[in-house]
C-alpha positions in Angstrom: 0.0 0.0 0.0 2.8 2.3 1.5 4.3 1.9 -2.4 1.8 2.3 -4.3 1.0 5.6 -2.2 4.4 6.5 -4.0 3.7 5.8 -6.8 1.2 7.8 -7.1 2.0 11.1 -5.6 5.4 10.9 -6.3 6.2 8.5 -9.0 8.2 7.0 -11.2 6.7 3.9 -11.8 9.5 3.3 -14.1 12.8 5.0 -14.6 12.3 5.9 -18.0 8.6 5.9 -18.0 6.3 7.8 -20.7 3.3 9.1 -19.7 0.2 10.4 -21.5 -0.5 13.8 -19.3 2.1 16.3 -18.6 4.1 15.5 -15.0 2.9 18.4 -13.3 -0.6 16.5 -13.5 0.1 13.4 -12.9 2.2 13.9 -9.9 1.2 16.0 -6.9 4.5 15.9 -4.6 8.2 16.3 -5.9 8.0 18.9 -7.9 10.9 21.4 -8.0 10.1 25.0 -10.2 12.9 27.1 -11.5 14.2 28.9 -8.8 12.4 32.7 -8.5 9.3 31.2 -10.0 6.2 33.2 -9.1 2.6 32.2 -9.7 1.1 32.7 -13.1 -1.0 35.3 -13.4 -4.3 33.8 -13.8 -3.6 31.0 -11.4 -2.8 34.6 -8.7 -6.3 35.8 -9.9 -8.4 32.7 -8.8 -6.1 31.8 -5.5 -6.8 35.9 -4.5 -10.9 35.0 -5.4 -10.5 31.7 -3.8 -8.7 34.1 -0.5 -11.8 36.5 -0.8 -14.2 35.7 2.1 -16.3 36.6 5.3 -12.8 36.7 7.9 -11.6 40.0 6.3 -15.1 41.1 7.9 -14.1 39.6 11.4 -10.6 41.1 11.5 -8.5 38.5 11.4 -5.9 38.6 8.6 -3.1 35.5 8.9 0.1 36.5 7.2 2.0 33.4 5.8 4.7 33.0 3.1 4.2 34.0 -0.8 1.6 32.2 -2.4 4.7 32.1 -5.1 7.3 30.2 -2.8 4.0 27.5 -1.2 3.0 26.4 -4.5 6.2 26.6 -6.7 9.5 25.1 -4.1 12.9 25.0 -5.9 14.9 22.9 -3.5 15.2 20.5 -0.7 17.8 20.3 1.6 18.5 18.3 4.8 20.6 19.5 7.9 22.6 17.7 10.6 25.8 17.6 12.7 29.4 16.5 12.6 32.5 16.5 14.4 34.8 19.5 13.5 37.5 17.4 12.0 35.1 16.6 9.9 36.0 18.9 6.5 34.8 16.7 3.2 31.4 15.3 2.4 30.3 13.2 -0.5 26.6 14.1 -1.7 24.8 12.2 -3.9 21.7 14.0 -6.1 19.5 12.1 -8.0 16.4 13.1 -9.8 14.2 12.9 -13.3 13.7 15.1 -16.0 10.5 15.1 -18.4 11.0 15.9 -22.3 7.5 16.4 -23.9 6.9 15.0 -27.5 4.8 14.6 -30.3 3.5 11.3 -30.6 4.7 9.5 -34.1 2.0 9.6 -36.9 1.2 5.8 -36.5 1.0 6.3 -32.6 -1.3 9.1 -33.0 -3.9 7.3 -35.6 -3.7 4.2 -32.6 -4.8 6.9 -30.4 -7.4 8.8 -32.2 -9.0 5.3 -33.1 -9.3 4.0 -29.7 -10.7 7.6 -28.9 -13.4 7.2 -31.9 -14.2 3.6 -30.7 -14.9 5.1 -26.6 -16.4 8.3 -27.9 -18.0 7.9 -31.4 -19.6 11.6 -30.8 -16.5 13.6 -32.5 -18.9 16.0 -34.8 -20.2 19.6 -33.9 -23.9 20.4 -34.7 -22.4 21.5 -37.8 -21.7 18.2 -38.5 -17.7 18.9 -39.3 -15.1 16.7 -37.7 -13.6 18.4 -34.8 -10.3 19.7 -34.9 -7.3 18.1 -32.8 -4.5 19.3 -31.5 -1.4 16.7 -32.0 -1.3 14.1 -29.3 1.7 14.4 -26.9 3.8 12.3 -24.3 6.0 12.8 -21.6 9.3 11.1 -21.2 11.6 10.4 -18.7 15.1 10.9 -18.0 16.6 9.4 -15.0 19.3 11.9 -13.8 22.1 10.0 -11.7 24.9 12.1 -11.9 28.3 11.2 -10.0 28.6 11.6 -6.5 30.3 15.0 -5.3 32.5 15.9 -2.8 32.0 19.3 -1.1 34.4 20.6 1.0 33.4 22.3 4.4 34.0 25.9 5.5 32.5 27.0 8.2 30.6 30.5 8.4 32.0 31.0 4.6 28.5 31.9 3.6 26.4 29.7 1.4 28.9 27.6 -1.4 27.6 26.5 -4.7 28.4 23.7 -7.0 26.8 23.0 -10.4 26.2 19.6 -11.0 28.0 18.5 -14.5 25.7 18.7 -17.5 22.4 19.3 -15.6 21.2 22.9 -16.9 21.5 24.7 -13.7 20.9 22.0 -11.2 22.8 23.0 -8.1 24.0 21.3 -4.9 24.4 24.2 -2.3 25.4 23.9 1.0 26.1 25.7 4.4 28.3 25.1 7.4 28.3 27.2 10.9 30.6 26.2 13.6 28.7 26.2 17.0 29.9 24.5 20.4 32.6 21.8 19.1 30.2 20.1 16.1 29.8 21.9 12.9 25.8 22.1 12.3 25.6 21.5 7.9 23.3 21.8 5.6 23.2 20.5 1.9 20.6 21.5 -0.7 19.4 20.7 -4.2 18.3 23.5 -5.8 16.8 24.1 -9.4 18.8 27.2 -10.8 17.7 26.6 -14.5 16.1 29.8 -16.1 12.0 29.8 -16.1 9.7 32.6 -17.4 8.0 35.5 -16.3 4.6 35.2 -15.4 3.6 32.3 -16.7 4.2 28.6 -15.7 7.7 27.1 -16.8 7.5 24.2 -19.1 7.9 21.1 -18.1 11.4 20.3 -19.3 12.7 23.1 -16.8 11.3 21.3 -13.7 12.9 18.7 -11.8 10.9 15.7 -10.4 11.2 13.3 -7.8 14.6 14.8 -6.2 16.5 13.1 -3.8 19.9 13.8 -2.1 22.2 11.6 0.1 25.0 12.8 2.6 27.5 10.4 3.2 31.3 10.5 4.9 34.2 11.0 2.5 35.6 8.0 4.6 33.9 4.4 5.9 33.4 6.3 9.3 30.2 7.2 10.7 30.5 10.9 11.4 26.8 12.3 11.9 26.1 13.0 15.1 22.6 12.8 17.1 20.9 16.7 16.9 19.7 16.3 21.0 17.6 19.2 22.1 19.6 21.5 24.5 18.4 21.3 27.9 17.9 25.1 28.1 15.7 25.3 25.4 13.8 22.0 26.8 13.6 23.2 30.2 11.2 26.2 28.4 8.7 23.8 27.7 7.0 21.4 29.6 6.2 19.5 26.2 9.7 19.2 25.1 10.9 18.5 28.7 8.8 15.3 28.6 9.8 14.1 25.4 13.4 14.0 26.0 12.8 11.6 28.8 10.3 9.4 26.8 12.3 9.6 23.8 15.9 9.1 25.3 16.4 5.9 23.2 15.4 7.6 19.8 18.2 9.4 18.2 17.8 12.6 15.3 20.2 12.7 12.5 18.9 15.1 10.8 15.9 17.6 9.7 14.7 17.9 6.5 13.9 21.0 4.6 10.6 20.8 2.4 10.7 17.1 3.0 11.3 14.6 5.9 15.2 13.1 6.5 16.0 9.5 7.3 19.6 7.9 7.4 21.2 4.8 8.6 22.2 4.6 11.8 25.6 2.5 12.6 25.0 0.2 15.4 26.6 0.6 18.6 28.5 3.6 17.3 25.7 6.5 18.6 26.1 8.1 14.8 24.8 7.5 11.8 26.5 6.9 8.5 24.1 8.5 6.0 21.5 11.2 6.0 19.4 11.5 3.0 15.9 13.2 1.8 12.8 11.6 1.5 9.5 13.6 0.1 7.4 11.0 1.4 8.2 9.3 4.4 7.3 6.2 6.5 7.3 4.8 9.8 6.4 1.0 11.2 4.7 1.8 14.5 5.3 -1.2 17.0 2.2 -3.0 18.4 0.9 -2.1 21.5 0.5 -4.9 23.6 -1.2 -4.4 27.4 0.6 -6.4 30.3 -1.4 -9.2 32.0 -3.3 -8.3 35.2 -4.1 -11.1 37.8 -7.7 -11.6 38.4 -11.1 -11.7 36.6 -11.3 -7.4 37.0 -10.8 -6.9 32.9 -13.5 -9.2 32.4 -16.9 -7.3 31.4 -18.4 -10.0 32.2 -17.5 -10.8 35.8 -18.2 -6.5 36.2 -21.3 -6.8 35.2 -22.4 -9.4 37.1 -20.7 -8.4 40.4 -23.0 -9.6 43.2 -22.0 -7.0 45.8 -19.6 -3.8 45.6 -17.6 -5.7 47.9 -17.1 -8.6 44.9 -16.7 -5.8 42.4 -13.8 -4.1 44.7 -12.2 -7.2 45.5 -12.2 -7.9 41.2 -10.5 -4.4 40.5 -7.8 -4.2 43.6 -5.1 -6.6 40.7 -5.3 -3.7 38.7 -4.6 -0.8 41.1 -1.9 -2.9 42.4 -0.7 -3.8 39.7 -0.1 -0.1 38.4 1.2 0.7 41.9 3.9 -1.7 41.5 5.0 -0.1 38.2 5.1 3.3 39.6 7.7 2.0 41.8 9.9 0.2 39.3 9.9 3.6 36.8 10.8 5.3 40.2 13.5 3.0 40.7 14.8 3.3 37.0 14.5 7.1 37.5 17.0 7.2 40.0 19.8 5.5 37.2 18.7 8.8 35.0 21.1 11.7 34.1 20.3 14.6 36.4 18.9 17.2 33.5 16.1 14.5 33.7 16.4 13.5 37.3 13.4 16.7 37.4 11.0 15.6 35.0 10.9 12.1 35.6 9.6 13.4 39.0 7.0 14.9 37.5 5.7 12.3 35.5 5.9 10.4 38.6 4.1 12.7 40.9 1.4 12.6 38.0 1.2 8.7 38.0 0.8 8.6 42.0 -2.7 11.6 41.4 -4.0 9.0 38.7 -3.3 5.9 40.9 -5.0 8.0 43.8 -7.7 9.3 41.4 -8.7 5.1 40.2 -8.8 4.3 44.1 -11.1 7.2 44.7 -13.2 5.2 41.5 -13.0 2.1 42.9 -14.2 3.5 46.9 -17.0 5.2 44.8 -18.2 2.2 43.6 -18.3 1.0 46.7 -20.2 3.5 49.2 -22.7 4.9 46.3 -25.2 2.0 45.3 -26.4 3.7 42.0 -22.8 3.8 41.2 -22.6 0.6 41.5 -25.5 -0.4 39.4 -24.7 1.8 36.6 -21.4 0.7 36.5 -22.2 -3.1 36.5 -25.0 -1.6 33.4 -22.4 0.1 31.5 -20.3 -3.2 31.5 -23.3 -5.3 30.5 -23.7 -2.8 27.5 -20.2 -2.8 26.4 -20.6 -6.3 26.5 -23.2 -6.9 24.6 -21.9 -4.5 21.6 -18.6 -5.7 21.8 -20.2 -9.0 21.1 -22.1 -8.5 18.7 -19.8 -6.8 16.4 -17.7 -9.4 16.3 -20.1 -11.6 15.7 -21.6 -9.6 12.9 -18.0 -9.4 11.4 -17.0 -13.1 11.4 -20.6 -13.4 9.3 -19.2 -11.1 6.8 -16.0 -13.0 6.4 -17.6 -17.0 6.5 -21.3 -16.9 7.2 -21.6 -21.1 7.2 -18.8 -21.3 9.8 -20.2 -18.4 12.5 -22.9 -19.7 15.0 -26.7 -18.6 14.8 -26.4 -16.3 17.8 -23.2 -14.5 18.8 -20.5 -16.0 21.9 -21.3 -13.3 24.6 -17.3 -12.6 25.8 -15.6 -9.0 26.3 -12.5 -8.0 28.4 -11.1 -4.3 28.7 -7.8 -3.8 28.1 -6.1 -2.3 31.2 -5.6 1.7 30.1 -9.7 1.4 29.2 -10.8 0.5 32.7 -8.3 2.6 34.3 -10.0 6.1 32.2 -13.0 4.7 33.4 -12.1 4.4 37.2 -10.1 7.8 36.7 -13.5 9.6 36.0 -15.7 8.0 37.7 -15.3 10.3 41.1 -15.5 14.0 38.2 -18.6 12.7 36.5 -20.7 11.8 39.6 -19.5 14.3 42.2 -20.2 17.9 41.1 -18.4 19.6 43.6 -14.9 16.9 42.5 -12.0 19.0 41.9 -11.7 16.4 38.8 -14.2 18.6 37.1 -11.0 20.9 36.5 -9.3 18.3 34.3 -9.7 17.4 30.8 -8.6 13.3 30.3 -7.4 12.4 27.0 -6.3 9.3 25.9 -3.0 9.2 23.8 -3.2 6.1 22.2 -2.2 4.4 18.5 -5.2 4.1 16.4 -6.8 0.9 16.8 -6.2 0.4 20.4 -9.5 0.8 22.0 -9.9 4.3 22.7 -13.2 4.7 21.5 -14.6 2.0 24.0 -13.1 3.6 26.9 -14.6 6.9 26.1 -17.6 5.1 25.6 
C-alpha cells in the first residue's frame, strides 16, 4: 500500500517511463520549479478570489509565506551535525527530468481510433469533424549524476556547485561552527532559467529529487541533533519528550521534505543522511501487560453480586499499576540529572491517577447507583462488543459463524483505568476532577473509543 502511495504522488513507476498527461498533472509531490518562479498570473487571480471571504469582515488577517514560494518550491535540503575534523562530504543528487513529445503519426492514428471507438460523438452540430491538437507524451530521463565531494568551510556563507551537465541544477550547502560540532546543511536546488509570469515548461522542472549525505571515509560521522536542555527546560512539552524519547536518536531535519539515514549500530552516529519527500514509519504494536484476576473481564463487572465482589475484582489492577510506579521510580533514580526533574513529575502525575482510580473504585463502593450503573455500562459494552464481532466473522464466513453471537468481552487495562479515573468528576459535582480534561493518547486501533464510551 505504503508503495503504491508512492507511486502515485510521487512517482516514477519506471525510470524511464512515458506518460500520456504532462508530470505536473500526474504527480502531486516532488515537484521542483525554476528557482524565482512566481505564480502565473491567472492561477494569482483565482487563488486571490478563492482568498476572498467573510474573515476579512471579522478582523483576522493571517500573514504566511508567498503564495509564489507555497506552491512553486525550488529545492530541498536536509541538515545535521558533525564532528569539527570533519571537512569533506560526499553528496549524492538524484532526480528525473520530463521531455514532452509529439507522438509518431502511426502512434497518433492508434490513439485517435481507440478515442473514436470510446467516444464515437466527434462532430459539432455542424456536422464537421472536430479539430485536434497533436497528441503528446511525456518522457523520462533518470538523472544520476556522479557523486560530489563538497568541501566544508564553516561560516563562509552559502557555497555553490553545479552539477555537471544538468542545466542549472545546483548542490548548495552551508556550514556554521557552533559548540565543538559543525551544524551542515546540503541542498538541491533548481537554478535553470523559467519565465516570467507564466508557468515554466515542463522540461525546466525537476521531479522526484532526492539527495544523500554520506562520509568522505567508511566512518560514521553524523552526530545525534539532541535538544539543548535550556531550550527543553522552556517547555514542559519538550521536557517530557526527551525523557520518553531518550532511546530515539535525530540525524537530521529535512527542509521541504522529511530526512532519514542509517544509523551505525553501537557507534551513537549514523553513516548516512538522506531526503525523503514522502516518508514512513512501522509503528510497533501495543500490547497491554497481564493483570491477575477476573477485573478486565466485562463479564465478571457486570455481574458483580455486591460492591464488595466488584472491589475485591478491580484491587489486581490498582496494584498492579502501583507496583509499576515504583519500578519507573526505581529506573528514575539511574537517569542523568537534567532528567532526574521531569521524571519526577511524571511520577508525581502517575501517583494523582493511581489516587484518582482508588477514589473510583471507593465510589463504587459507598454509592449503590454507582454501582449499578457501573455493573450496566459493563453489560452494554458487553453486549456491543459481542455483537460486532459476531456480525464481522458473518461477513467474512457466514456457514462457519454460530446462529447467535459468543457473549465474551474483556477491557484492556488503560480502558478501565480512564473509566475508574472519571468516575469520582462525572458523579460528584463539587470533585475537583471537574478541573481536568482526560485524554487518551493512544495508536489508532487500540481501543480508545470503547473507553470513552
Amino acid at each position: 500500500m505504503l508503495e503504491a502511495l508512492r507511486l502515485e504522488l510521487l512517482g516514477p513507476e519506471a525510470a524511464d517511463e512515458v506518460l500520456r498527461e504532462s508530470p505536473l498533472n500526474r504527480y502531486t509531490v516532488g515537484m521542483l520549479a525554476p528557482f524565482g518562479t512566481e505564480m502565473p498570473d491567472e492561477e494569482r487571480d483565482e487563488a486571490h478570489a478563492e482568498g476572498a471571504g467573510d474573515d476579512d469582515e471579522a478582523g483576522s488577517v493571517e500573514l504566511g509565506p508567498p503564495m509564489s514560494q507555497a506552491i512553486t518550491p525550488s529545492s530541498i535540503g536536509v541538515s545535521f551535525l558533525v564532528p569539527p575534523e570533519v571537512r569533506r562530504l560526499t553528496v549524492l543528487a538524484t532526480w528525473g527530468d520530463y521531455r514532452v513529445e509529439t507522438l509518431p503519426q502511426e502512434e497518433e492514428e492508434a490513439a485517435s481510433n481507440e478515442q473514436a471507438v470510446s467516444d464515437p460523438w466527434e462532430e459539432t452540430q455542424d456536422k464537421k469533424p472536430v479539430r485536434r491538437r497533436p497528441r503528446s507524451r511525456w518522457s523520462r530521463t533518470s538523472r544520476e549524476p556522479d557523486d560530489m565531494i563538497i568541501t566544508l568551510r564553516p561560516d563562509a556563507g552559502l557555497q555553490r556547485d553545479e552539477i555537471p551537465n544538468s542545466d542549472g541544477v545546483r548542490v548548495e550547502h552551508l556550514c556554521r561552527a557552533m559548540e565543538g560540532r559543525l551544524a551542515v546543511s546540503v541542498f538541491l536546488v533548481n537554478r535553470r532559467s523559467g519565465t516570467q509570469g507564466t508557468r515554466p515548461p515542463v522540461d525546466r522542472w525537476v521531479f522526484q529529487p532526492e539527495i544523500c549525505v554520506r562520509s568522505s571515509s567508511s566512518e560514521a560521522v553524523f552526530m545525534p541533533r539532541d535538544l539543548e536542555p535550556a531550550l527543553a527546560h522552556s517547555d514542559r512539552d519538550r521536557e517530557s519528550n526527551r525523557l520518553l524519547f531518550r532511546g530515539r536518536r535525530e540525524f537530521a531535519v529535512g527542509h521541504g521534505c522529511a530526512a532519514e539515514w542509517i544509523e551505525r549500530e553501537g557507534s551513537g552516529r549514523a553513516e548516512e543522511v538522506r531526503t525523503t519527500l514522502i516518508s514512513s514509519y512501522e509503528l510497533p504494536r501495543v500490547d497491554a501487560s497481564g493483570v491477575g484476576g477476573q477485573g478486565l473481564e466485562m463479564d465478571a463487572l457486570a455481574n458483580a453480586r455486591s460492591s464488595g465482589q466488584l472491589k475485591e475484582l478491580m484491587t489486581p489492577l490498582l496494584a498492579a499499576y502501583e507496583k509499576w510506579i515504583g519500578e519507573r521510580a526505581e529506573a528514575a533514580t539511574k537517569l542523568s540529572a537534567d532528567l532526574q526533574e521531569v521524571a519526577r513529575s511524571h511520577l508525581d502525575e502517575c501517583k494523582a491517577a493511581l489516587k484518582r482510580m482508588t477514589s473510583g473504585v471507593d465510589l463504587l463502593v459507598s454509592d449503590q447507583d454507582a454501582f449499578h450503573a457501573f455493573r450496566f455500562a459493563n453489560k452494554a459494552m458487553l453486549l456491543q462488543r459481542s455483537h460486532t464481532r459476531w456480525a464481522q466473522d458473518r461477513r467474512r464466513d457466514p456457514a462457519s459463524v454460530s446462529p447467535v453471537p459468543h457473549i465474551e468481552g474483556r477491557w484492556r487495562p488503560f480502558q478501565l483505568a480512564f473509566i475508574l479515573l472519571n468516575l469520582q468528576g462525572l458523579i460528584d459535582i463539587g470533585s475537583d476532577d471537574r478541573r481536568i480534561g482526560d485524554l487518551l493518547w493512544f495508536p489508532t486501533g487500540g481501543g480508545k473509543t470503547e473507553a470513552y464510551l
